[in-house]
GUKEPA-848360 format. One record per atom (N, C-alpha, C, CB): residue in one letter; x, y, z. Coordinates in steps of 0.2 Angstrom, whole numbers, plus 5000, padded with zeros to 4 digits. Glycine has a CB too. Example, Ala and Ser with C-alpha at 12.3 -4.5 7.8 and 13.67 -1.06 7.14 Angstrom:
2
A506649725039
A506249785039
A506649845039
A505749785045
S506449895035
S506849955036
S506450005039
S507049975029
This chain:
250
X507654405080
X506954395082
X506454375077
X506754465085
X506754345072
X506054325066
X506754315060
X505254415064
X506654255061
X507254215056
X506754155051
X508054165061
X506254205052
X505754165047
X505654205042
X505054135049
X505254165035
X504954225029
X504654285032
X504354185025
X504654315028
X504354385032
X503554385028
X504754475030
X503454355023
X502754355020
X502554305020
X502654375015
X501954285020
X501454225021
X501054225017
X501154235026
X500954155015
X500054155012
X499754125016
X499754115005
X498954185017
X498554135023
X498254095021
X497954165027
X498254035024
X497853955024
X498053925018
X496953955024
X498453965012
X498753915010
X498653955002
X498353835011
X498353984998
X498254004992
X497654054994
X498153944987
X497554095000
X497454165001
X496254164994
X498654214996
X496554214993
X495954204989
X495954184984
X495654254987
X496354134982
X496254104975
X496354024977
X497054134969
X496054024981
X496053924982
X495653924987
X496753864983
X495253874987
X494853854993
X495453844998
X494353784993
X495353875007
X495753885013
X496053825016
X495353915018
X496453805016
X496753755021
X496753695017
X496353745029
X496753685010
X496653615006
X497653635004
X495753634995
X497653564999
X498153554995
X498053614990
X498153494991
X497553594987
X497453654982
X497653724985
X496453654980
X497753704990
X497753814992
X498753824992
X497253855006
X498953744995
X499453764994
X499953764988
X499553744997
X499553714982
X499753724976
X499753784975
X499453684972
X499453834976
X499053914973
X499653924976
X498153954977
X499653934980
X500253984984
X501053984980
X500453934994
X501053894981
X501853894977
X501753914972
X502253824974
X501153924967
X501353924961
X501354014957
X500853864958
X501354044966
X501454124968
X502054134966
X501454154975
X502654084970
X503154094974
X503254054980
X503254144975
X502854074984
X502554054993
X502953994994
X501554034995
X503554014998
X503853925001
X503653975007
X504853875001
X503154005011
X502953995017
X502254005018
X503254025021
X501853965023
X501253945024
X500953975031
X501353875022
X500353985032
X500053995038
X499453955037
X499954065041
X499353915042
X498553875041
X498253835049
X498653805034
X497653825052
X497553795057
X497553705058
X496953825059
X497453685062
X497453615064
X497253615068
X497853585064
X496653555070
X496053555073
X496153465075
X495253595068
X495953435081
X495853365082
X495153355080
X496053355088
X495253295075
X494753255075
X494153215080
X494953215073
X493753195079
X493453155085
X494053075088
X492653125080
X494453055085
X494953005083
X495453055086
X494952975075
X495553105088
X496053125090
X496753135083
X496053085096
X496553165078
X497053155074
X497053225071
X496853105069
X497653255067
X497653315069
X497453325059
X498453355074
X496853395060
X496653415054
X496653455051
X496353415052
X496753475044
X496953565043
X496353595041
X497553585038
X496053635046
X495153665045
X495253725050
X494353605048
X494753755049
X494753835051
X494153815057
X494453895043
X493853805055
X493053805057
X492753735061
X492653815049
X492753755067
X492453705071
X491953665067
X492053735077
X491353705065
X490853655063
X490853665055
X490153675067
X490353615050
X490253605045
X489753685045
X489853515042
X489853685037
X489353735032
X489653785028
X488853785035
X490453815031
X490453865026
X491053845023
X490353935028
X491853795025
X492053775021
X491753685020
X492653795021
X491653665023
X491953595024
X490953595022
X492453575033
X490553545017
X489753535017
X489753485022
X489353505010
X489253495023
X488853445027
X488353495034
X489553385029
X488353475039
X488153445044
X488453415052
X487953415041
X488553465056
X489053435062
X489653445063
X489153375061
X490153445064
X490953465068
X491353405065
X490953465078
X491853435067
X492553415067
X492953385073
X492853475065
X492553385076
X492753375084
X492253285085
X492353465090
X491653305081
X491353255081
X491353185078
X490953275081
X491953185070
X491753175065
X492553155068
X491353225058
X492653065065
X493353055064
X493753065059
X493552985064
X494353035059
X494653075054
X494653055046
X495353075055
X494552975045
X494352945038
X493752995035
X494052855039
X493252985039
X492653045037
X492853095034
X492453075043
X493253135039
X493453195037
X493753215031
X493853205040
X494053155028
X494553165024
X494053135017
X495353125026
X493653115016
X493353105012
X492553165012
X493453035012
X492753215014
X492253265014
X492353325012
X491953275020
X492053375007
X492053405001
X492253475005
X491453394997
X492953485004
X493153575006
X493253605003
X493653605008
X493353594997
X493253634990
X492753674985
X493353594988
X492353604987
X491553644982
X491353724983
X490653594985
X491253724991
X491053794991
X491653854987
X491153815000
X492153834985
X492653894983
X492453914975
X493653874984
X492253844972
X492053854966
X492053774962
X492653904964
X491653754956
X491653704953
X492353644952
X491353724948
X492653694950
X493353664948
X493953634953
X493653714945
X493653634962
X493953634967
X493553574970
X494053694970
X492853534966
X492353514971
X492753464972
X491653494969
X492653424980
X492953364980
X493453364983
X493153334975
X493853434984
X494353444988
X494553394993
X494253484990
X494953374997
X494753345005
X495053385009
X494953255008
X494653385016
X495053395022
X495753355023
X494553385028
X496153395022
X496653365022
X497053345029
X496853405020
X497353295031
X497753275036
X498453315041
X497953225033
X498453335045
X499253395045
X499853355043
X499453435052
X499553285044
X500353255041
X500453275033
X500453165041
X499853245030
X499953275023
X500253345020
X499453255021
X500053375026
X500253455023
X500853475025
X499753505025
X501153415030
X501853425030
X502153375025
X502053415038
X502053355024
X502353305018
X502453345011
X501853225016
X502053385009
X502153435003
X502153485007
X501653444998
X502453525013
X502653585013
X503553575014
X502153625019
X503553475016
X504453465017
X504553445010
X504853405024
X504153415005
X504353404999
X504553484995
X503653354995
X504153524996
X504153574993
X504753614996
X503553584992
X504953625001
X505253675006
X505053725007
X505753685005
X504153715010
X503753765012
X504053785019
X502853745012
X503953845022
X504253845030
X503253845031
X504953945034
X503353825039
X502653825040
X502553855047
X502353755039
X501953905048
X501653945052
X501253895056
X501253995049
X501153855059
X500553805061
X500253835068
X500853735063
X499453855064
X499153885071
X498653815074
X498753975069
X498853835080
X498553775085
X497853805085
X498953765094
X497253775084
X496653805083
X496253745086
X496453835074
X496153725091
X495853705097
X495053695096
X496053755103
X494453645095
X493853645097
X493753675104
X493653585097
X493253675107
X492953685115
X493253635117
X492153675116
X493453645123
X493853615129
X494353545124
X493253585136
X494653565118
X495153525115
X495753555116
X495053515108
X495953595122
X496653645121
X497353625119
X496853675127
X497053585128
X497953535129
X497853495124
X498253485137
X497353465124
X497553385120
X497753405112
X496753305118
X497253465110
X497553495104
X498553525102
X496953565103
X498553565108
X499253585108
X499653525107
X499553615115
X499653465112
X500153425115
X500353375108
X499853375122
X499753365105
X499653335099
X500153345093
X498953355097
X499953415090
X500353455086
X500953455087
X500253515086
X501153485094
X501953465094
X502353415093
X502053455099
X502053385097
X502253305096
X502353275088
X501653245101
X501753285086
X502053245079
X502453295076
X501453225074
X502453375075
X502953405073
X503553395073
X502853455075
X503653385081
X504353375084
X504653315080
X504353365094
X504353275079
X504353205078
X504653215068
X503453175080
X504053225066
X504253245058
X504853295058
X503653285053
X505153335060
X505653395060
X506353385065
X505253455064
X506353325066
X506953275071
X507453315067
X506953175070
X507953315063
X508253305059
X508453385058
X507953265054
X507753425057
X507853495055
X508053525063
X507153525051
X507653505068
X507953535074
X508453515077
X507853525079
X508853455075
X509453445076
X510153505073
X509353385074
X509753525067
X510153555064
X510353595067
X510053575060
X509653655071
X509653705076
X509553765069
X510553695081
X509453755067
X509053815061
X508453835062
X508953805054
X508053885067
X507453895067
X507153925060
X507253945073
X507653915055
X506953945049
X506853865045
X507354045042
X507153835048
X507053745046
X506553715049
X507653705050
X506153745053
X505853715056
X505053745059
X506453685060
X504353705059
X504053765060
X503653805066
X503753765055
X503753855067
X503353895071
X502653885074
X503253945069
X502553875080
X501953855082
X501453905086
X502153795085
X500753955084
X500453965084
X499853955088
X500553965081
X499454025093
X498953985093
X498554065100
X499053875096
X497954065099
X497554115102
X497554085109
X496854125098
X497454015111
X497453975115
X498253985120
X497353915113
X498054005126
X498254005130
X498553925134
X497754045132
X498153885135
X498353815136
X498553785130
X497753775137
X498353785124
X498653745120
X499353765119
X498353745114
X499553825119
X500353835118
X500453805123
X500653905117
X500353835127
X500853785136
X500853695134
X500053805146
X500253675133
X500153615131
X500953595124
X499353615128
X500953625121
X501253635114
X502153645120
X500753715107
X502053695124
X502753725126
X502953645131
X502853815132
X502653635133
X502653545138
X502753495134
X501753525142
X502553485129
X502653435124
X503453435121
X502053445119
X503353475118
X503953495113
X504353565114
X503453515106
X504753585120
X504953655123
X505353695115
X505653645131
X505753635114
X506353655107
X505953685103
X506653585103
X505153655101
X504953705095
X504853785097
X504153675092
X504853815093
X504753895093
X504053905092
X505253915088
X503653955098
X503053975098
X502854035096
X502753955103
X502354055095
X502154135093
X501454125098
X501854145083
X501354185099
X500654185105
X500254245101
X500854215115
X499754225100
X499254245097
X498754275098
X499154215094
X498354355098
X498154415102
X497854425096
X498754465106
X497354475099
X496854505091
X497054595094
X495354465091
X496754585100
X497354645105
X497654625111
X497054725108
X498254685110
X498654675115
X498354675121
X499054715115
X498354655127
X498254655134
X498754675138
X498154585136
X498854725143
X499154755147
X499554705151
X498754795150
X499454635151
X499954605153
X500254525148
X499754595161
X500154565143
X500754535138
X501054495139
X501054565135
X501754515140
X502254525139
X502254445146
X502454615140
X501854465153
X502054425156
X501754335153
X501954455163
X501154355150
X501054295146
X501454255142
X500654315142
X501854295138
X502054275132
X502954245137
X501954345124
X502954265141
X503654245146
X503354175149
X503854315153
X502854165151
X502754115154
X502554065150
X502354125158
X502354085143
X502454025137
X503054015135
X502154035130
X503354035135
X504254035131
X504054055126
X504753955129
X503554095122
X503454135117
X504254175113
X502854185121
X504154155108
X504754215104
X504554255099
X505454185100
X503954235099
X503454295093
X502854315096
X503154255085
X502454375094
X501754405093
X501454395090
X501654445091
X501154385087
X500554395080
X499854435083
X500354305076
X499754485080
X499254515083
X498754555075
X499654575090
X498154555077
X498054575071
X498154655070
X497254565069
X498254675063
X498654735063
X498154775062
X499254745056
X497554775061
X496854835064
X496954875069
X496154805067
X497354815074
X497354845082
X498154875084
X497254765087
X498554875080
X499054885079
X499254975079
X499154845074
X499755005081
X499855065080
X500855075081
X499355095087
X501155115078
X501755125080
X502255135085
X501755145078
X501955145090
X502055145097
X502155105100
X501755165099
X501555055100
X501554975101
X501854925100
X501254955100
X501954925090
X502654905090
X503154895091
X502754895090
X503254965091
X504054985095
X504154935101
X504155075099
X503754925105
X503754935110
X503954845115
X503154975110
X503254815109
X503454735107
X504254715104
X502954715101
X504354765098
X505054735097
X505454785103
X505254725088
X505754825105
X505954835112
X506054795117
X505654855114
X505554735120
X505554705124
X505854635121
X504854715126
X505954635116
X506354585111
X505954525108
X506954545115
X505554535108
X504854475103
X504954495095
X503954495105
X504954445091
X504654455084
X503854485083
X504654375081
X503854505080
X503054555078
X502854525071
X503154635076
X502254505071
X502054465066
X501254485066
X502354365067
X500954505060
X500454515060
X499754475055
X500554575060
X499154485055
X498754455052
X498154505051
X498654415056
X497654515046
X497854475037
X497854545034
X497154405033
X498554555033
X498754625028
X498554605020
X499854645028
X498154655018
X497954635010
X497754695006
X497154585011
X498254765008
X498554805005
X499254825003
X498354835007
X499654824998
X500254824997
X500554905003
X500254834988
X500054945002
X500055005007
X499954985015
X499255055006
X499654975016
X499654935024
X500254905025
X498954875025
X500554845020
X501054815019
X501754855020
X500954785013
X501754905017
X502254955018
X502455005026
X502154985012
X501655035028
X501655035033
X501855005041
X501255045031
X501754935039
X501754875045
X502554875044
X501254785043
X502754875038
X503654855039
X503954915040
X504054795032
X503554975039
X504155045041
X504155045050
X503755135037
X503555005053
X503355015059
X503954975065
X502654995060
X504054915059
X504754895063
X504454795063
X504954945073
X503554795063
X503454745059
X503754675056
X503254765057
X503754625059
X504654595054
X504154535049
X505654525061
X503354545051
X503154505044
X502554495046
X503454435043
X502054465039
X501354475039
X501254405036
X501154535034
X500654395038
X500254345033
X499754375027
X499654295037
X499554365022
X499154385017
X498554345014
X499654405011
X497954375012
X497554335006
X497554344999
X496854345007
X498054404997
X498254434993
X498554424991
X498354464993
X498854364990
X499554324985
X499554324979
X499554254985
X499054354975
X499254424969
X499354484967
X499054444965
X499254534974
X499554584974
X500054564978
X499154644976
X500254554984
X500954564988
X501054484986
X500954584998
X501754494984
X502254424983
X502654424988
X502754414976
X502854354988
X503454344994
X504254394996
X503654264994
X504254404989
X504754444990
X504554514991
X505054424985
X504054554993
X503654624993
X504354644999
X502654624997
X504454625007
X504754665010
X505254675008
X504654655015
């Protein structure tokens, strides 16, 4: 049910690098971390970008969206500065490029589909597609820990993502559980959870992995919580804490 890493760095280098840059994922490797969780968001150009945040101000300076702003733009606009002097200049980075150093490096990668306003499908369909596309080779192999997991709070965009690309493997993404779950995540072809572990309880999980899903949660940043989540039956976390919990913690 979860033949992926069991520990994660969120967005790339967790609190020690500005979020969703290279830089976060140099941070990470240079933990340990060959696995990654981070978003991708379409451009105005329709191109796919690795950012958190719809609009400019709190990582990305400036003024205006991401939805608005093509992708040359993008990429020459400062992600970094806000984290600290030594990072100014950063760029928004491209998701091809962050697949290029997560297959140079042999990062496995989390890819959460993170959609603008009414960007669902085209966002899903997008990601797939070029995933499917860069990963030819690894899916062929038929190794789901070869290849990466595709994420997303969106309801359409995964479907979009499951229509495009069925062969990739999706996670369906919940902050809480909803009393009809289960039939959601069937109608995606869903083989994971991720849900945030605030909302989380023992019972629940049981109950999720019971029904035969992977349980994956979001953002554990206590070695204690960490121990908790995987006695619960939990089979993996993302972290900001990539100096207290190492990849090899569970």
């Amino acid at each position: 049910m979860w033949p992926y890493p069991r520990i994660v760095a969120h967005r790339g280098g967790g609190t020690l690098a500005p979020e969703n840059t290279l830089a976060g994922l140099r941070a990470g490797l240079a933990y340990g971390f060959r696995a990654v969780e981070f978003d991708v968001m379409l451009s105005r150009d329709g191109i796919g970008m690795v950012v958190h945040d719809p609009a400019f101000g709190r990582t990305v300076a400036g003024q205006g969206s991401v939805a608005q702003t093509d992708a040359s733009v993008l990429s020459s606009m400062d992600a970094g500065g806000w984290f600290g002097a030594a990072f100014r200049g950063e760029p928004v980075p491209l998701y091809t490029q962050f697949i290029d150093y997560c297959q140079q490096q042999r990062i496995w990668m989390n890819v959460e589909i993170k959609p603008a306003d009414g960007a669902d499908a085209a966002t899903g369909a997008w990601v797939a597609q070029v995933t499917r596309e860069r990963y030819a080779a690894e899916l062929a192999a038929g190794d789901p820990a070869g290849y990466p997991l595709l994420s997303s709070f969106s309801y359409a965009a995964l479907a979009a993502a499951r229509d495009a690309a069925p062969e990739l493997p999706r996670g369906y993404l919940l902050d809480t559980i909803p009393d009809d779950w289960q039939r959601q995540a069937r109608e995606l072809g869903a083989v994971t959870i991720h849900t945030n572990h605030k909302h989380l309880n023992a019972d629940l999980a049981a109950r999720i992995k019971a029904a035969g899903y992977g349980l994956f949660c979001y953002t554990v940043n206590t070695p204690e919580r960490g121990h908790e989540l995987l006695a619960w039956g939990v089979d993996g976390f993302c972290t900001d804490r990539i100096d207290l919990i190492g990849p090899t913690f569970a």
